[in-house]
DOGU-109151 format. One line per field, with one value per residue (C-alpha): residue number from 1; residue in one letter; x, y, z. Coordinates in nm, 4 decimals, padded with zeros to 6 digits. Layout:
num = [NUM, ...]
residu = [A, ...]
X = [X, ...]
Y = [Y, ...]
Z = [Z, ...]
This chain:
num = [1, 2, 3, 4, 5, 6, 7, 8, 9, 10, 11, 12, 13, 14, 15, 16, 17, 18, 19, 20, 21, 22, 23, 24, 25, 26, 27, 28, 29, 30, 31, 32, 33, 34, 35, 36, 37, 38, 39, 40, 41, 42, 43, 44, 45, 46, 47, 48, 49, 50, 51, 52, 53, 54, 55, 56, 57, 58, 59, 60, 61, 62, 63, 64, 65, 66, 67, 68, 69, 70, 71, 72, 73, 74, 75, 76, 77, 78, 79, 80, 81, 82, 83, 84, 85, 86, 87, 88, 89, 90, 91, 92, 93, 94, 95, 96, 97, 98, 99, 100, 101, 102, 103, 104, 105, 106, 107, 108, 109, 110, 111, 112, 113, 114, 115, 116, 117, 118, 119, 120, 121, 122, 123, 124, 125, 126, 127, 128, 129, 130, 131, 132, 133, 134, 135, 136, 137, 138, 139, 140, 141, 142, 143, 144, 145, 146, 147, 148, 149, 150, 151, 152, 153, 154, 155, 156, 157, 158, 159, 160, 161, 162, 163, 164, 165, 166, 167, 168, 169, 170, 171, 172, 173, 174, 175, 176, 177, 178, 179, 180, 181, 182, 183, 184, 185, 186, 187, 188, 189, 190, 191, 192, 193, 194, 195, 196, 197, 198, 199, 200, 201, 202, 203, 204, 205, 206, 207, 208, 209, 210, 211, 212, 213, 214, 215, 216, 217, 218, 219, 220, 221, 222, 223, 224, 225, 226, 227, 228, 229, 230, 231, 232, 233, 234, 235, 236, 237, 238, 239, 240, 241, 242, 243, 244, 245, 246, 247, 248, 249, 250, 251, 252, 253, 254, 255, 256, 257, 258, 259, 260, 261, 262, 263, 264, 265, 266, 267, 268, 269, 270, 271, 272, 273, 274, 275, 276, 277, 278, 279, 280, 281, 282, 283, 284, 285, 286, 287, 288, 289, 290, 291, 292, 293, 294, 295, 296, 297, 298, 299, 300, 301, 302, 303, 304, 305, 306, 307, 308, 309, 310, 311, 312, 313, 314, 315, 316, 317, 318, 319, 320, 321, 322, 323, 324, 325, 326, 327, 328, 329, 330, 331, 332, 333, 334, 335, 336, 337, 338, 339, 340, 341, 342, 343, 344, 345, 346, 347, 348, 349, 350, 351, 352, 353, 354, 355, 356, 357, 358, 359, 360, 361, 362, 363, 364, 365, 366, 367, 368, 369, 370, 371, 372, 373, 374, 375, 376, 377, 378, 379, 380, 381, 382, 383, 384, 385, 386, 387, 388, 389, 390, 391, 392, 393, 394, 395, 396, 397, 398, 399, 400, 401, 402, 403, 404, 405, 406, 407, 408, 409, 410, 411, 412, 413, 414, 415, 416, 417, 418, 419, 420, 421, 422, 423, 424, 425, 426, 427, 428, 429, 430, 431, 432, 433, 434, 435, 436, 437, 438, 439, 440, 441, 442, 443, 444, 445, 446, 447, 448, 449, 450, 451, 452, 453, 454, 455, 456, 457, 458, 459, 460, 461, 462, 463, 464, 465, 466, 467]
residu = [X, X, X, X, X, X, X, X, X, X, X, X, X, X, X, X, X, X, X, X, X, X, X, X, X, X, X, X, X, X, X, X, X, X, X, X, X, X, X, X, X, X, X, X, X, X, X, X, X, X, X, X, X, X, X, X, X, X, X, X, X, X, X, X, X, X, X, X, X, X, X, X, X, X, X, X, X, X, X, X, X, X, X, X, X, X, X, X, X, X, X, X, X, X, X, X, X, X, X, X, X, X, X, X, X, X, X, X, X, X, X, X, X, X, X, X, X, X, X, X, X, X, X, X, X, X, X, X, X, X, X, X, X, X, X, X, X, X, X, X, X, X, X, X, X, X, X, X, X, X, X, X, X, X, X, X, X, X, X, X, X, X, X, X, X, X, X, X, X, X, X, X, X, X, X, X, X, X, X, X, X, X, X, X, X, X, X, X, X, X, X, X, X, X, X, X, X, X, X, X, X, X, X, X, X, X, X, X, X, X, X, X, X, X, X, X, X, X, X, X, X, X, X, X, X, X, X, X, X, X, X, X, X, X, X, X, X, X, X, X, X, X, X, X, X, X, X, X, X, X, X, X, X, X, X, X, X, X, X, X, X, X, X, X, X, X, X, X, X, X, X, X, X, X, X, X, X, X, X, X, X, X, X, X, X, X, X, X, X, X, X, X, X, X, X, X, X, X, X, X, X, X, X, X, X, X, X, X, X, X, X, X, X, X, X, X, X, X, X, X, X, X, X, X, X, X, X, X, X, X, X, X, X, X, X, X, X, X, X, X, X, X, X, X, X, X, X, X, X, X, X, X, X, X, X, X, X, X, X, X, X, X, X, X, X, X, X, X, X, X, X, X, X, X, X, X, X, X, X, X, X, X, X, X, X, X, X, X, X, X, X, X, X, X, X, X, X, X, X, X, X, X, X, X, X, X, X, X, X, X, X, X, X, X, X, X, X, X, X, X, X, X, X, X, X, X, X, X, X, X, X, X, X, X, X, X, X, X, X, X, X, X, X, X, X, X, X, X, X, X, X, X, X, X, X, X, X, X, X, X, X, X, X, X, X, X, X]
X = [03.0164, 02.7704, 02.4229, 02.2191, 01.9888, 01.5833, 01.5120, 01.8558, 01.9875, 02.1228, 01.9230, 01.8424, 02.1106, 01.9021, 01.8180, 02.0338, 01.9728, 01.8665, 01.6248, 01.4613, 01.3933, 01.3054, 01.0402, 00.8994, 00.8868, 00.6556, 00.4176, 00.3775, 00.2798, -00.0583, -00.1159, 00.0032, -00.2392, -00.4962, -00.4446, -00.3863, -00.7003, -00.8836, -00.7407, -00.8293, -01.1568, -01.1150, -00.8907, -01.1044, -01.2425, -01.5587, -01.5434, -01.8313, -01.7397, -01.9007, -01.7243, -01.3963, -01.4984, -01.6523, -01.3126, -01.0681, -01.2567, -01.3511, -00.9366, -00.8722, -01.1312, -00.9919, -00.6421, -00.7447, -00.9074, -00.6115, -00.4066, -00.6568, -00.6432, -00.2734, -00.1940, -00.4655, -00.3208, 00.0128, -00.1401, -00.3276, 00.0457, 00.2117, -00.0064, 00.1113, -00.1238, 00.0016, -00.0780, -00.4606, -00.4867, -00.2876, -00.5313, -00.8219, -00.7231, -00.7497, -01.0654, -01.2263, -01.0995, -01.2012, -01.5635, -01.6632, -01.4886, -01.6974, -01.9843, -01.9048, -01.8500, -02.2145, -02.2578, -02.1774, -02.5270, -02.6263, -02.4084, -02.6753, -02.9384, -03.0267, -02.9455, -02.6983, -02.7210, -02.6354, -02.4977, -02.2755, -02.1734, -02.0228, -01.9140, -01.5256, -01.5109, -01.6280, -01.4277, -01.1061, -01.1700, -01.2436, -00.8941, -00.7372, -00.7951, -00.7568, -00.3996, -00.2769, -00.3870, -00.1506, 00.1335, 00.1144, 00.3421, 00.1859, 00.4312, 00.3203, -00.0266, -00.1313, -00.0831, -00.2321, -00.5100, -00.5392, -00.5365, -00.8108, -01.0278, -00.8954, -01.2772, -01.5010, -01.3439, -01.3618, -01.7311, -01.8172, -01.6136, -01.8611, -02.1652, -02.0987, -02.0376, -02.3616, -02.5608, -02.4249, -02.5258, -02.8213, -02.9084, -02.8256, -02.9961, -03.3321, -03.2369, -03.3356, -03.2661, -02.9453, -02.8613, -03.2366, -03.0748, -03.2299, -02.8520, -02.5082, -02.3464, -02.0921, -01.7337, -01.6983, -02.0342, -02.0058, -02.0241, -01.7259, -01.5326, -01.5604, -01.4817, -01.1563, -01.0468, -01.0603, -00.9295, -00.6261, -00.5232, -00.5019, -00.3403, -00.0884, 00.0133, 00.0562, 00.2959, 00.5390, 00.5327, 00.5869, 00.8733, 01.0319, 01.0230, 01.3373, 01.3429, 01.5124, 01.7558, 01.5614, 01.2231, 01.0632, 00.7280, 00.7481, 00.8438, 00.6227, 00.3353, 00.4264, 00.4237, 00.1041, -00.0799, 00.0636, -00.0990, -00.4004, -00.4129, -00.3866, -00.6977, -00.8633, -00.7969, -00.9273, -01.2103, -01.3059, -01.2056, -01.3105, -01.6161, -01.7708, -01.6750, -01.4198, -01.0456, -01.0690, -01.2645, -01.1271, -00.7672, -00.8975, -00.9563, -00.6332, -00.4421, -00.6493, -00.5456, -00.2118, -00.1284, -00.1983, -00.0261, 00.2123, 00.2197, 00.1314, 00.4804, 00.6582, 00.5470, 00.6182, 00.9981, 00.9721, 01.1087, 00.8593, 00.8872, 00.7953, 00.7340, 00.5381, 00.8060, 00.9233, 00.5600, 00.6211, 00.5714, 00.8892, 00.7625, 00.7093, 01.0362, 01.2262, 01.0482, 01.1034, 00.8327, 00.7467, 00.6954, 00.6978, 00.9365, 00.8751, 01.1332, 01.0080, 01.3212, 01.2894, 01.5575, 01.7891, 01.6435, 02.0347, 02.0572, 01.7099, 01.7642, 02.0822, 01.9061, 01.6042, 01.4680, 01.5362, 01.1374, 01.0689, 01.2567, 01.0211, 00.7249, 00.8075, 00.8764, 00.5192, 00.3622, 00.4993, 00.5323, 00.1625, -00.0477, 00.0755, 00.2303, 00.0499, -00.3222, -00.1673, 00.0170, -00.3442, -00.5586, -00.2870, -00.2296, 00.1470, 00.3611, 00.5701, 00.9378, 01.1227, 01.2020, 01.5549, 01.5869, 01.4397, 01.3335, 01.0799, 01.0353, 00.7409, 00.6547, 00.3593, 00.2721, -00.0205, -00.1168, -00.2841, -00.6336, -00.6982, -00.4635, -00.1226, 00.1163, 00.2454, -00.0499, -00.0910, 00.2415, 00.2651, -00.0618, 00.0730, 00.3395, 00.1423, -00.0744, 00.2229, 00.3491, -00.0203, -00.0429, 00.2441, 00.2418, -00.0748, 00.1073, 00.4030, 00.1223, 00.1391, 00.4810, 00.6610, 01.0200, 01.0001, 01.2022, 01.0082, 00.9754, 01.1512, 00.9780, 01.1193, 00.9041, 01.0718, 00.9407, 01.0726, 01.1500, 01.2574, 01.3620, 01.1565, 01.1517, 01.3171, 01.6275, 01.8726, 01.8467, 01.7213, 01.6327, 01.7758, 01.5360, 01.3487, 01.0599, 01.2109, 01.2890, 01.6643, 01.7664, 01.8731, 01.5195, 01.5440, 01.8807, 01.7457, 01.4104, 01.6059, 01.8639, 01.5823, 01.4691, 01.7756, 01.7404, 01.3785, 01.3134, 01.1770, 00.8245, 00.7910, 00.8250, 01.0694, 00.9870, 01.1874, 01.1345, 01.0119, 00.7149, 00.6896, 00.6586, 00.3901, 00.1929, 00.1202, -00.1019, -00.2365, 00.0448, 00.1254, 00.5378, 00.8328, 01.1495, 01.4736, 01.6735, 01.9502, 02.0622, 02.3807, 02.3109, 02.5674, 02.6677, 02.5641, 02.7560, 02.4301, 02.2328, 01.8948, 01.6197, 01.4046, 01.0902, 00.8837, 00.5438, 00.3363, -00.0227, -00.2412, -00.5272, -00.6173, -01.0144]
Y = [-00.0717, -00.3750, -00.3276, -00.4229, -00.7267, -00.6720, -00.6132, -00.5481, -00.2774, -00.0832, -00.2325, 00.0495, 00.0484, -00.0458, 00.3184, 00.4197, 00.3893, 00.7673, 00.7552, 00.4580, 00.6486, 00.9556, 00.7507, 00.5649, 00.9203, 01.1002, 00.7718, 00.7611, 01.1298, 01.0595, 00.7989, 00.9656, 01.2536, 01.0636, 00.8502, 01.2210, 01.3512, 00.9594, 00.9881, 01.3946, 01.4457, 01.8003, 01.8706, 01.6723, 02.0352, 02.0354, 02.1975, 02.1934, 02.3245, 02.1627, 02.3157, 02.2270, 01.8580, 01.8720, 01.9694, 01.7896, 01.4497, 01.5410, 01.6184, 01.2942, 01.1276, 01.3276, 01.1698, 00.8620, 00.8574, 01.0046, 00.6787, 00.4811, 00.5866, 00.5829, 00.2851, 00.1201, 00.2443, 00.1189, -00.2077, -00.2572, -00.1719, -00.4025, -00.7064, -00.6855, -00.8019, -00.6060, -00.2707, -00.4358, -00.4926, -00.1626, 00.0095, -00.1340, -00.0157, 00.3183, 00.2934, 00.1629, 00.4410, 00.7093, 00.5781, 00.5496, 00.8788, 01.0598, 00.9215, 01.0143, 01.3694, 01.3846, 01.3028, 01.6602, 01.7833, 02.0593, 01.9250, 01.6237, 01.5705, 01.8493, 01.6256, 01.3379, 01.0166, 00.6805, 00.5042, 00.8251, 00.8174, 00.5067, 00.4937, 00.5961, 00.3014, 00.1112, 00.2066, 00.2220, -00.1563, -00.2609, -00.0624, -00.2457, -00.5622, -00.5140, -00.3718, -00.6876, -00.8517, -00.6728, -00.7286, -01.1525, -01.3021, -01.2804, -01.4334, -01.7218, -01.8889, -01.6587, -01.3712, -01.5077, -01.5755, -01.1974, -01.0722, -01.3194, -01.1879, -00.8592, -00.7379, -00.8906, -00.7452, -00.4067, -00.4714, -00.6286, -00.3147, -00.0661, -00.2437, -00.2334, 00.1472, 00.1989, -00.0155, 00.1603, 00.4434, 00.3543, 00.1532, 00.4511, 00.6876, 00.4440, 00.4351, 00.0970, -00.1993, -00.1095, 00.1949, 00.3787, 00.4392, 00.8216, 00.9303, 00.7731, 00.6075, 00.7175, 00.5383, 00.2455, 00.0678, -00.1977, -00.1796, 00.0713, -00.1615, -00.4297, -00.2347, -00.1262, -00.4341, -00.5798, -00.2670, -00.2516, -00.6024, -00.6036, -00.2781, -00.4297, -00.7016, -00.4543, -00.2639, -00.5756, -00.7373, -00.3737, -00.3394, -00.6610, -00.6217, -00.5898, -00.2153, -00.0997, 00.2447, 00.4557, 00.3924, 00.4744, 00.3492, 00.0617, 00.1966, 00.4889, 00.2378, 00.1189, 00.4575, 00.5235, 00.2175, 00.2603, 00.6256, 00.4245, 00.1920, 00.4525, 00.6106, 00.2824, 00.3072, 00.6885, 00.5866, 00.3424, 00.6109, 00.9813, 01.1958, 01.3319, 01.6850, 01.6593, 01.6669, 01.2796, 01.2791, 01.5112, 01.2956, 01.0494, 01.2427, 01.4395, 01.0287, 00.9484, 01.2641, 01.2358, 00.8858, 00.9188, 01.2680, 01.0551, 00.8290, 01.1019, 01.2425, 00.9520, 00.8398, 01.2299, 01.1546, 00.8379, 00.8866, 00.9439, 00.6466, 00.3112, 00.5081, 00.2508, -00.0268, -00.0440, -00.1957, -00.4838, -00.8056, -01.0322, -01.2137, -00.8406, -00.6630, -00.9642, -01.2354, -01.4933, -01.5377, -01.5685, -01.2885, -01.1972, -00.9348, -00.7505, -00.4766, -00.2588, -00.0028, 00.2481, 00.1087, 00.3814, 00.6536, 00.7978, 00.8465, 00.9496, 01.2312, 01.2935, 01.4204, 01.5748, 01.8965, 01.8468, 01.9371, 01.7081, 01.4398, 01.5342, 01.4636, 01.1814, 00.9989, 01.1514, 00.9834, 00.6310, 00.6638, 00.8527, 00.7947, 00.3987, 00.2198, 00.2955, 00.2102, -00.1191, -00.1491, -00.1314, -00.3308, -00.6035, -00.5588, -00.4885, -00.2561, -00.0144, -00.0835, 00.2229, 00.4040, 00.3896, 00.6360, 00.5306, 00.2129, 00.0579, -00.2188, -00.3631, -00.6548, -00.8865, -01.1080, -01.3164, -01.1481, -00.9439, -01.0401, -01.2093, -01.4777, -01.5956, -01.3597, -01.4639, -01.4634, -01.0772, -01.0074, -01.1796, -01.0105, -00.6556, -00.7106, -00.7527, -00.4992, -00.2395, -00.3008, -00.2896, 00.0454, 00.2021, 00.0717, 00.3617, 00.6034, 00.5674, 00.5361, 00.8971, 01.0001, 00.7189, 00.8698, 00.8013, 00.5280, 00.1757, -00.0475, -00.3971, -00.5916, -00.9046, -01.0663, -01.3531, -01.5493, -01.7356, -01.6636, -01.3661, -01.2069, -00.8813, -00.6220, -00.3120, -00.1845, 00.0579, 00.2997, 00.6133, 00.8530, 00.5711, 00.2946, 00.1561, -00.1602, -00.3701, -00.7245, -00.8549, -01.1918, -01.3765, -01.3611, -00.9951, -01.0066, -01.2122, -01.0329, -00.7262, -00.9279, -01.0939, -00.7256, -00.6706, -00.9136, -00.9086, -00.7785, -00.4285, -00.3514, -00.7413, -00.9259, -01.1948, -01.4478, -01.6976, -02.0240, -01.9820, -01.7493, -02.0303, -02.2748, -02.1177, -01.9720, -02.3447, -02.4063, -02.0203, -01.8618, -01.8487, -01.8362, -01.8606, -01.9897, -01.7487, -02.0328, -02.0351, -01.6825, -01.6383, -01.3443, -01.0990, -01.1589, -01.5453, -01.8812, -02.0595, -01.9617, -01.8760, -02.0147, -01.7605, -01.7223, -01.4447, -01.4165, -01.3364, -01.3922, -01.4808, -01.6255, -01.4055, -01.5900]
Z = [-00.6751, -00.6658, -00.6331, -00.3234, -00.3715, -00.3042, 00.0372, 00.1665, 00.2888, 00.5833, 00.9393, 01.1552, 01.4319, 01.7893, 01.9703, 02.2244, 02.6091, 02.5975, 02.3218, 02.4620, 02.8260, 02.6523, 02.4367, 02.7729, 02.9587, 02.6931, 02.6418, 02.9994, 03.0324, 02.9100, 03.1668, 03.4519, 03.3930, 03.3722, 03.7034, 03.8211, 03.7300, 03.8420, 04.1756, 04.2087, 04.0457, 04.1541, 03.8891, 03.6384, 03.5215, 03.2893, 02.9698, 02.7121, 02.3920, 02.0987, 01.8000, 01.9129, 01.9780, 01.6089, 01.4747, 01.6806, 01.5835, 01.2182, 01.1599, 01.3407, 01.0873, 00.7715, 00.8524, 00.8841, 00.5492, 00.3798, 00.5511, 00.4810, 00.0648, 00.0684, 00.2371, 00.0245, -00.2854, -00.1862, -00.0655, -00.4519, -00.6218, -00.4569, -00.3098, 00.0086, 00.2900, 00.5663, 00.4160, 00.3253, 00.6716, 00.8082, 00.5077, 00.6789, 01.0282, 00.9515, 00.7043, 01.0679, 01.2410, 00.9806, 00.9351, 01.3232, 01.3336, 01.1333, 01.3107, 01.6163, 01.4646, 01.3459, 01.7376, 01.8515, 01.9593, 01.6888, 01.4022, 01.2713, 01.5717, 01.8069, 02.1130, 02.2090, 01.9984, 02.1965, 01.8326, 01.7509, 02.0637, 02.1211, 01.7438, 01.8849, 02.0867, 01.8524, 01.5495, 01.7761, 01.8673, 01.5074, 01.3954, 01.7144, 01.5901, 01.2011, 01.3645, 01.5629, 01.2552, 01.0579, 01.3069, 01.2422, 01.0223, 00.6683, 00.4471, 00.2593, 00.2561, 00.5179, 00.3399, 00.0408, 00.2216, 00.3057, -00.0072, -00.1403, 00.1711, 00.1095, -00.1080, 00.1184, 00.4520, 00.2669, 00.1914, 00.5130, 00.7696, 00.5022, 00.5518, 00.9337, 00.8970, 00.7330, 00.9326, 01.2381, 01.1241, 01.0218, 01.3192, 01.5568, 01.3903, 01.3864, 01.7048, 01.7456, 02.0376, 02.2441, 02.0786, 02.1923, 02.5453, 02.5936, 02.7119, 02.6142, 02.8369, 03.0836, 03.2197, 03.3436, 03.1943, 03.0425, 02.6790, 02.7223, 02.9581, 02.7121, 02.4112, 02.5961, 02.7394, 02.3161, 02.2250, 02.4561, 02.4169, 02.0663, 02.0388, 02.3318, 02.1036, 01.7982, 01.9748, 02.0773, 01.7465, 01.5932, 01.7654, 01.6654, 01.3463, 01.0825, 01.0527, 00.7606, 00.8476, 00.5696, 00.7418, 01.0700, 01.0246, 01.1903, 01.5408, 01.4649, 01.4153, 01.7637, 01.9325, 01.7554, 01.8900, 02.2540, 02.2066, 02.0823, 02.3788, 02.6385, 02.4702, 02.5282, 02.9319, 02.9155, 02.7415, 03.0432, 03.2778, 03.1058, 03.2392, 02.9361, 02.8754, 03.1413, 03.0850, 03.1178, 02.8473, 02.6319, 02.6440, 02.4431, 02.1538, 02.2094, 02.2123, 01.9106, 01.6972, 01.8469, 01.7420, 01.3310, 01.3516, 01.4600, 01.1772, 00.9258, 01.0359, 00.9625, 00.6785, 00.5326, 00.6653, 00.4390, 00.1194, -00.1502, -00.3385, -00.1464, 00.1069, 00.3077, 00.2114, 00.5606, 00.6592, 00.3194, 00.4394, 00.3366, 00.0751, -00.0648, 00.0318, -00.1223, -00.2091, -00.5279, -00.7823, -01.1099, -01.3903, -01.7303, -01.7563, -02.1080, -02.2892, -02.5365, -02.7089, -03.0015, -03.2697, -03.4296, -03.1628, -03.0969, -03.5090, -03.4983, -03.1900, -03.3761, -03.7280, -03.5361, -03.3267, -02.9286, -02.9555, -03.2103, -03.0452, -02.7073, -02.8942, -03.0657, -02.6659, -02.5369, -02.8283, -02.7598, -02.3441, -02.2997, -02.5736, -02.6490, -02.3692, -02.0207, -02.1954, -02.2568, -01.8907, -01.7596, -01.9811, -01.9311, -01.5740, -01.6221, -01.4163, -01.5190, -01.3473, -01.5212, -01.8206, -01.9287, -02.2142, -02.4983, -02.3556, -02.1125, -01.9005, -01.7920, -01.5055, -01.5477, -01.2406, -01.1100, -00.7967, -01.1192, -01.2436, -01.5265, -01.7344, -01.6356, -01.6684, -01.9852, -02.1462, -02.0167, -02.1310, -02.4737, -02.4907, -02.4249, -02.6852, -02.9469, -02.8559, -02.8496, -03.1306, -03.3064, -03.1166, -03.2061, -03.5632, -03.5916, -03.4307, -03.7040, -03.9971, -03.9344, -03.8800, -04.0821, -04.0091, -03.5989, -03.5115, -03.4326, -03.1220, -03.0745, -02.8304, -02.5875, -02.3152, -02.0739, -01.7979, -01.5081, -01.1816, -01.0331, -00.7312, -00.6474, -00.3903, -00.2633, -00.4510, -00.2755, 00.0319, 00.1360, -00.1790, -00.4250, -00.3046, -00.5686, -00.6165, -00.9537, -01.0231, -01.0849, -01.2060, -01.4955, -01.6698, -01.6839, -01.8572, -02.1310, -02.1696, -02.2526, -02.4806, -02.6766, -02.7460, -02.8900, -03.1078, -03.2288, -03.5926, -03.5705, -03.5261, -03.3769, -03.0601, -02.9472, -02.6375, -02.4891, -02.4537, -02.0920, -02.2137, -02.4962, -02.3153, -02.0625, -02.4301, -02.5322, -02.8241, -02.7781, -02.9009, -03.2934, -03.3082, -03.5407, -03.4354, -03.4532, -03.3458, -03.0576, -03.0088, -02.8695, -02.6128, -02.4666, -02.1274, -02.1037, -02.2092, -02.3297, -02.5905, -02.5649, -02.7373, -02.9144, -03.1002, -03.2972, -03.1639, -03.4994, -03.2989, -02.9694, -02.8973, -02.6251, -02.5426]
């Protein structure tokens, strides 16, 4: 059975007829009861009830923090600039959230704050836009553009949090108004009109995306930012403390429960893949792929304690090798056994990634060689690092899927650590060549590798100049 290349896979099949009509019905529930309750005020009850509008917006806030850290996390692993911009969607969202929270009279200030007020509006338009952002192609140079940006739009949507905040509390130029303001003014009109276009093209560029069968974030995104839009029309439209009004925050909530949901029915790992931009779900680029393997471990587990045998692994996979991963800015792409395997690239700070990989060689070896100062019996590491180019992404399907690179430079890398002397490192000529003058080496020669015609060029990496 062959293996599926990165960022294949089984395509979601299109939804059926019924599906479709069932999804159109419920999105446009929320708008016909609003144009219910626009065209008969009468049953646009009033209801007060500050504790409840406390909680309802605080949970919608708390959610869209948790998004915000996952998404961001995800975004950092993999350098993808969708998720930085999907990241800082909901960062928006939870941060004007949370001040309009501190808005309900009693919580912060003992009466209604204009600047807390409007804060939902506000943060809703910011999120709409970082949102149709996100839905733009973002392959290539634009999305390389992203993540260079990717600090300083962090820093810049928190400095506009706090100086919101700040501002409204101060209460100072447009924001002193002695009451908020109601529907249909202008600063909410305009808000909306942003609001609901962006969100408008989010949804249609959503939806034409690749979906991939083990994911439903991407049409989940869509129904979450149609949910989103119609809070921008009820916005425009809502009484405050009427039902009107109290939609909006029910579409709000509604929509990243929505996408809380899905991304739960995502499996675990990569569970935001189905958001990767292309260039992430299967994109070619160059790495350093390093192998690290414990000679004589099978003769060693043989002649040794199960428990023994336990410890010895802990020593070398959590004392020695993920210090080094991070230091280096490597990334861990499995654990096979006895053996590990390790992915440097550039979208990393710091050096090239062969530098950062050479660099992590020697520096596991150096670390492990104190770890077997005191037990001299465990069995050593040999050590091969190869660069070149690669093809990385998304492995598998459903609860197989994994993120790893294929290609011939990860055969070799894991042939040259077969044939490195133990307790040193071997590097091919492609890492060679990148090392220059930095690198101190000693030629092996052409080794003749299993499972390639050619031999491969070799070296032993004795030192680095790392400065």
């Amino acid at each position: 059975m062959s293996a599926l290349a990165p960022g294949t896979g089984p395509t979601a099949p299109p939804p059926t007829a019924g599906r479709v009509a069932w999804a159109i019905v419920l999105l446009a529930i929320p708008l016909a009861g609003l144009a219910l309750l626009i065209v008969r005020p009468a049953l646009d009850v009033e209801w007060e009830h500050q504790p409840t509008h406390f909680w309802l917006v605080l949970a919608a806030g708390a959610i869209n923090a948790a998004l915000a850290w996952a998404v961001g996390a995800a975004a950092r692993l993999r350098h993808d600039a969708r998720l930085v911009l999907v990241s800082l969607s909901f960062l928006a969202a939870a941060g004007f959230l949370a001040l309009h929270a501190l808005a309900t009279p009693g919580v912060l200030l003992s009466g209604s704050n204009t600047g807390f007020a409007l804060a939902t509006p506000v943060g809703l338009t910011i999120a709409a836009v970082f949102a149709a952002w996100s839905s733009a192609d973002l392959d290539g140079a634009h999305g390389a553009r992203v993540l260079r940006l990717a600090p300083w739009l962090v820093a810049g949507l928190v400095a506009a949090m706090l100086t919101w905040g700040a501002v409204s509390l101060l209460e100072i130029g447009p924001l002193a108004a002695a009451a908020p303001p109601e529907r249909m003014t202008i600063p909410f009109t305009l808000l909306a009109v942003v609001g609901l276009a962006c969100y408008a093209l989010a949804v249609v560029r959503y939806l034409r995306m690749p979906r991939h069968a083990a994911s439903p974030l991407p049409l989940a995104f869509a129904a979450a930012f149609t949910l989103l839009a119609e809070a921008e029309i009820a916005v425009v439209f809502g009484r405050n403390w009427h039902l009107s009004w109290w939609e909006w925050h029910v579409l709000m909530l509604a929509a990243f429960v929505v996408i809380v949901v899905a991304a739960q029915r995502s499996w675990r790992e990569e569970r935001w893949a189905g958001l990767y931009t292309q260039d992430t779900a299967a994109g070619e680029r160059e790495v350093s792929v390093l192998f690290a393997d414990l000679e004589g471990f099978t003769s060693f587990s043989e002649a040794h304690d199960p428990a023994e045998v336990t410890a010895t692994l802990n020593a070398y996979f959590t004392d020695v090798i993920p210090p080094l991963v991070e230091r280096y800015g490597g990334r861990v792409d499995r654990l096979i056994g006895d053996a590990v395997m390790v992915v440097f690239e550039d979208a990393a700070p710091g050096p090239a990634h062969a530098q950062r990989a050479a660099g992590a060689a020697l520096a596991l070896q150096r670390a492990a060689a104190a770890v077997q100062a005191a037990h001299p019996s465990w069995p050593r590491f040999r050590v091969g690092v190869n660069s070149g180019v690669a093809n990385v992404g998304i492995l598998g399907t459903g609860g197989g899927r994994t993120y790893t690179v294929i290609g011939d430079v990860v055969n070799v890398a894991s042939r040259l650590e077969g044939s490195a002397p133990v307790g040193g490192v071997a590097i091919g000529a492609g890492t060679a060549r990148r090392l220059g003058g930095s690198a101190v080496m000693r030629p092996l020669g052409a080794l003749q590798v299993k499972g390639r015609r050619a031999p491969v060029e070799a070296f032993e990496l004795i030192g680095l100049d790392e400065g």
